[in-house]
N, C-alpha and C positions, 0 to 999 in steps of 0.2 A: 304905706307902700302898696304897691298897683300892677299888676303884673296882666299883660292880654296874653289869652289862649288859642292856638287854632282847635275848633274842637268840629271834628269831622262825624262826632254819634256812637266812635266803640270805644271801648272800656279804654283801651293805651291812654286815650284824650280825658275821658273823665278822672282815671288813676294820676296823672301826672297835674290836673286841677287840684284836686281832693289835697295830695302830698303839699303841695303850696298854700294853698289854704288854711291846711292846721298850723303851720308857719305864720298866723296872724296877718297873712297876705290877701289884700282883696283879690279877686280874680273874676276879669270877664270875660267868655266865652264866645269868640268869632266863628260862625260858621257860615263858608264862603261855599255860593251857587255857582259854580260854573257850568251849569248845565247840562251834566252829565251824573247826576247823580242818579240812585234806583229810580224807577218809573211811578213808584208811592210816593203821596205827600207826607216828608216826616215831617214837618212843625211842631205835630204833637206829638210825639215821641223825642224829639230835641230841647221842648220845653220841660217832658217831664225827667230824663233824664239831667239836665240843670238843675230842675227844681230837688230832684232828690241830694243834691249837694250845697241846695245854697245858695250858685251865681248867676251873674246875670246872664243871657244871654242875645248873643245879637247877630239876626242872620242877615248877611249881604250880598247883594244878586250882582258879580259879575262876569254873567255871562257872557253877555258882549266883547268886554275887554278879553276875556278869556278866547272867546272866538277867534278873535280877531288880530291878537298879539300874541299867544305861546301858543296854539294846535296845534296850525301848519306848519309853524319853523322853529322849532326847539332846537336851542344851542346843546342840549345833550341830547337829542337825539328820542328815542321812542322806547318803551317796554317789549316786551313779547308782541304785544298786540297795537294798537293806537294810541297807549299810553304814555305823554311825555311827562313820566311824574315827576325827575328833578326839575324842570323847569316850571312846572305846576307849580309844586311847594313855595321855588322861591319866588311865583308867580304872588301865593299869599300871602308871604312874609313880605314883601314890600309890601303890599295892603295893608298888613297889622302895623309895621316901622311910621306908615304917613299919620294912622292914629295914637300912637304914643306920647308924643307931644299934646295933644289935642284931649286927651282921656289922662293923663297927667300921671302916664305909667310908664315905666323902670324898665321894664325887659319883656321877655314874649316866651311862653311855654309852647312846647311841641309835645304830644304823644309818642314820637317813633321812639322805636327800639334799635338798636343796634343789631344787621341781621336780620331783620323780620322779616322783609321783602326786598328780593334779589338786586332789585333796580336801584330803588330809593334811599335805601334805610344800609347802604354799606358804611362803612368810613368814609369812602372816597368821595360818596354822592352828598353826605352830609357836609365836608369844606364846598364843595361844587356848588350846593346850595348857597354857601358863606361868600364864596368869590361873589358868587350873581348879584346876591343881593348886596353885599359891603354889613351885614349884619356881626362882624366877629365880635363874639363876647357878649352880644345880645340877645342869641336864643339859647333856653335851657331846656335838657329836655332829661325831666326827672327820674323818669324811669332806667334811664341807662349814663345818669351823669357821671356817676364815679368811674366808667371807662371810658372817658372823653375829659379833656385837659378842662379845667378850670374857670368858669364863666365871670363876668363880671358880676352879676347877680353873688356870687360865691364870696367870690375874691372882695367885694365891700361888704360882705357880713350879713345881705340881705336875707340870704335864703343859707341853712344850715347846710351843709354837704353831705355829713353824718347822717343825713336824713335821707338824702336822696337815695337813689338805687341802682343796684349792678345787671339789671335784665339783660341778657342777648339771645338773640336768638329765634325759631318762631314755635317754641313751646309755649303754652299761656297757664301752665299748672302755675306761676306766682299771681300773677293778673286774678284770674281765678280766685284761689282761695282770700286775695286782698278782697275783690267783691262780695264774695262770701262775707268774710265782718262785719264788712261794713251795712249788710244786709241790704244791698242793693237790688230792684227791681226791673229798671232800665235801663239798659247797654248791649249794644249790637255784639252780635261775633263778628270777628276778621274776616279781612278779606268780601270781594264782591259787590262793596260800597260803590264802585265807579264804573261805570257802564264802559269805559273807554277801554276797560280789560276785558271786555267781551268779544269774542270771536264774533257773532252776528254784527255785532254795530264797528267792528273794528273792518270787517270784509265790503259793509255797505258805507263805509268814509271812506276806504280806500278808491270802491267805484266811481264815488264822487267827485272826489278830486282828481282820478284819470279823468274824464271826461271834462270838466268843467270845473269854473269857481264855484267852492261853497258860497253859500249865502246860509243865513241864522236861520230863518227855516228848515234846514234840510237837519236842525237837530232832533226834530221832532219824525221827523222821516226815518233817519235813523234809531230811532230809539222805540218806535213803534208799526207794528203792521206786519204784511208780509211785501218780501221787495221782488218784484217779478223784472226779467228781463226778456222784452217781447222781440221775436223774429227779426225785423229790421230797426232794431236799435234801443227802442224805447223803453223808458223804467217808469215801475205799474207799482204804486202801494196800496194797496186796500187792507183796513182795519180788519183786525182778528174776533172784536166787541165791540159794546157800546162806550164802555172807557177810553179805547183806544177812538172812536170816533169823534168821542168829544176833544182827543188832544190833537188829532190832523184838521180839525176844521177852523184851524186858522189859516188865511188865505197863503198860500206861495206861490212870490212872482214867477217862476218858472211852470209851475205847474197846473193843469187844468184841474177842477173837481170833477167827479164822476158820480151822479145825486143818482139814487131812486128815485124816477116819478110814480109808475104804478106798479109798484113793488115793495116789498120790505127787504132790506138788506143793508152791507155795510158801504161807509163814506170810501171813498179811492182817489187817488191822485194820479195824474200821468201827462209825462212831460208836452209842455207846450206844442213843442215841435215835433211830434210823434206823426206817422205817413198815415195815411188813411186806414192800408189794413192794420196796422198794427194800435189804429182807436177801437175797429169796430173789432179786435181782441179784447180789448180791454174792458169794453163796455161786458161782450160774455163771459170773459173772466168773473166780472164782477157780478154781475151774474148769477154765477154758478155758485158765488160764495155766500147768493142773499137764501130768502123764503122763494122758490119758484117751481114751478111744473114744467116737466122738462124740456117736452116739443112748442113750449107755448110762446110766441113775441111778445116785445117788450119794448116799451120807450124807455131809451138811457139818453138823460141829458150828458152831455161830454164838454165840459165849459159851457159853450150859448149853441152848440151844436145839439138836434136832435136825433140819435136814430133810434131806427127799430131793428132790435136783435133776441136771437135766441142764446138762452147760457150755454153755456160752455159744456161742452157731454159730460164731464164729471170732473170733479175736484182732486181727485187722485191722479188725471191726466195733467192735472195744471200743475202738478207740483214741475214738474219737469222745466218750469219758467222761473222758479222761485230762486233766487242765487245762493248758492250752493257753499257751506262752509268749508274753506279749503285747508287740507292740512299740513299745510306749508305756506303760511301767512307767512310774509319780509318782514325781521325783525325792522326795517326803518322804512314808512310804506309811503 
């Protein structure tokens, strides 16, 4: 017997492996990139967390499809912020259902809890999941099974029920002391796994898509820098570090680079179409954010344009461009 898991890195996803597992159940371990995860590479932290239980695992990049088929238009709609987790989830459970046949396994393990998080993890949103996908009876999700009707996995004797568990809620004192036992090293805490519950990156998608079509570059946009909005129209990102520079310097078809020639300072981006004065801001913006002497000029390439500019008087002036966290985000944006 064969059981796939969606395993997202916290403990709910390991706990509910683990319980299957002692059940003499193989178990492999799916975790799906949609491209919104922390701004760290976990690999290793995802391998060793598997590795301390045993299963395989196996990461799957689908960003794109994700991009491109649940962001924008989710049949339920959005979280607090830019978050459309039910349609997310059953976004992966059909990804897990296509490999079942093919991996020559029985049913599909979930982490969630009944309760945990307001959006996702209701009752309601768990059948909503079941509609979307046509999975009834094929995901179990051990930690909160015995208040939830009866799975196929159950019902043919594969997995004991007696075993499984009554979690609800978003206390983790059982989680917890279960890790504890089992003398566990690696597993994430809750919450905060998905960038798309973030108010900065949920307020710089919504600008996005007032103005324009996304394009898959603008994930990286979002997910890194500071986002400036210049005087007549135009949007300015310029990296915070060298991390963040190494991830904007993949090209975007809308956007120009903004290179240091004799200067040290950070990569920037700003949109193609931006009016003259609102470049040669951007170049002193950028500027202001490198290694520079204040009254001094400078060559800023600005795509295949070159000018010469002084920075920007101070960086405390510039915040005043930077877009601003509003505290009354549209639950559906």
């Amino acid at each position: 017997m064969k059981a796939l898991a969606l395993f997202s890195g916290g403990l709910d996803s390991l706990l509910s492996m683990k319980l299957i597992q002692e059940m003499g159940i193989e178990v492999v371990a799916l975790h799906f990139n949609i491209g919104f995860g922390a701004n760290r590479d976990k690999l290793e932290y995802l391998q060793n967390a598997t590795a301390q239980i045993g299963v395989e695992l196996r990461v799957l990049d689908i960003q794109e499809q994700f991009f491109n088929e649940v962001l924008f238009n989710p049949v339920h709609g959005y979280g607090k912020y830019f978050n459309p987790c039910i349609d997310c989830h059953a976004n992966m459970f059909r990804h897990a259902l296509r490999l079942l046949e093919g991996e020559g396994a029985s049913f599909i393990i979930s982490g969630e809890v009944i309760g945990q998080r307001p959006k996702s993890q209701r009752r309601e949103a768990l059948h909503q999941v079941e509609n979307l996908t046509q999975t009834k009876g094929l995901i179990l999700r051990p930690l909160s099974a015995k208040l939830l009707p009866p799975t196929l996995a159950e019902e043919r004797g594969w997995v004991d029920r007696e075993k499984l568990l009554d979690i609800h809620g978003r206390g983790r004192d059982r989680q917890l002391a279960m890790a504890k036992s089992y003398g566990w090293v690696y597993f994430e805490k809750p919450g905060g796994g998905c960038l798309l519950t973030d108010s900065h990156v949920a307020l710089k998608l919504k600008d996005i898509t007032q103005r324009r079509k996304p394009v898959m570059e603008d994930i990286a946009l979002v997910k890194n820098g500071r986002y400036l909005i210049l005087p007549e129209g135009a949007r300015l990102v310029i990296s915070r570090n060298q991390e963040e520079n190494r991830k904007l310097e993949r090209p975007h078809p809308l956007m120009d680079f903004i290179h240091p020639k004799d200067w040290v300072g950070p990569i920037a981006l700003l949109d193609k179409e931006a009016s003259l004065p609102d470049r040669a801001l951007a170049g002193s913006l950028t500027l202001a954010y490198g290694k520079h002497e204040p009254n001094q000029e400078y060559e800023v390439m600005i795509g295949k344009e070159r000018l010469t500019l002084r920075p920007f008087p101070s960086k405390s002036e510039a915040q005043r461009f930077i877009l601003g966290i509003a505290q009354d985000l549209p639950k559906n944006p």
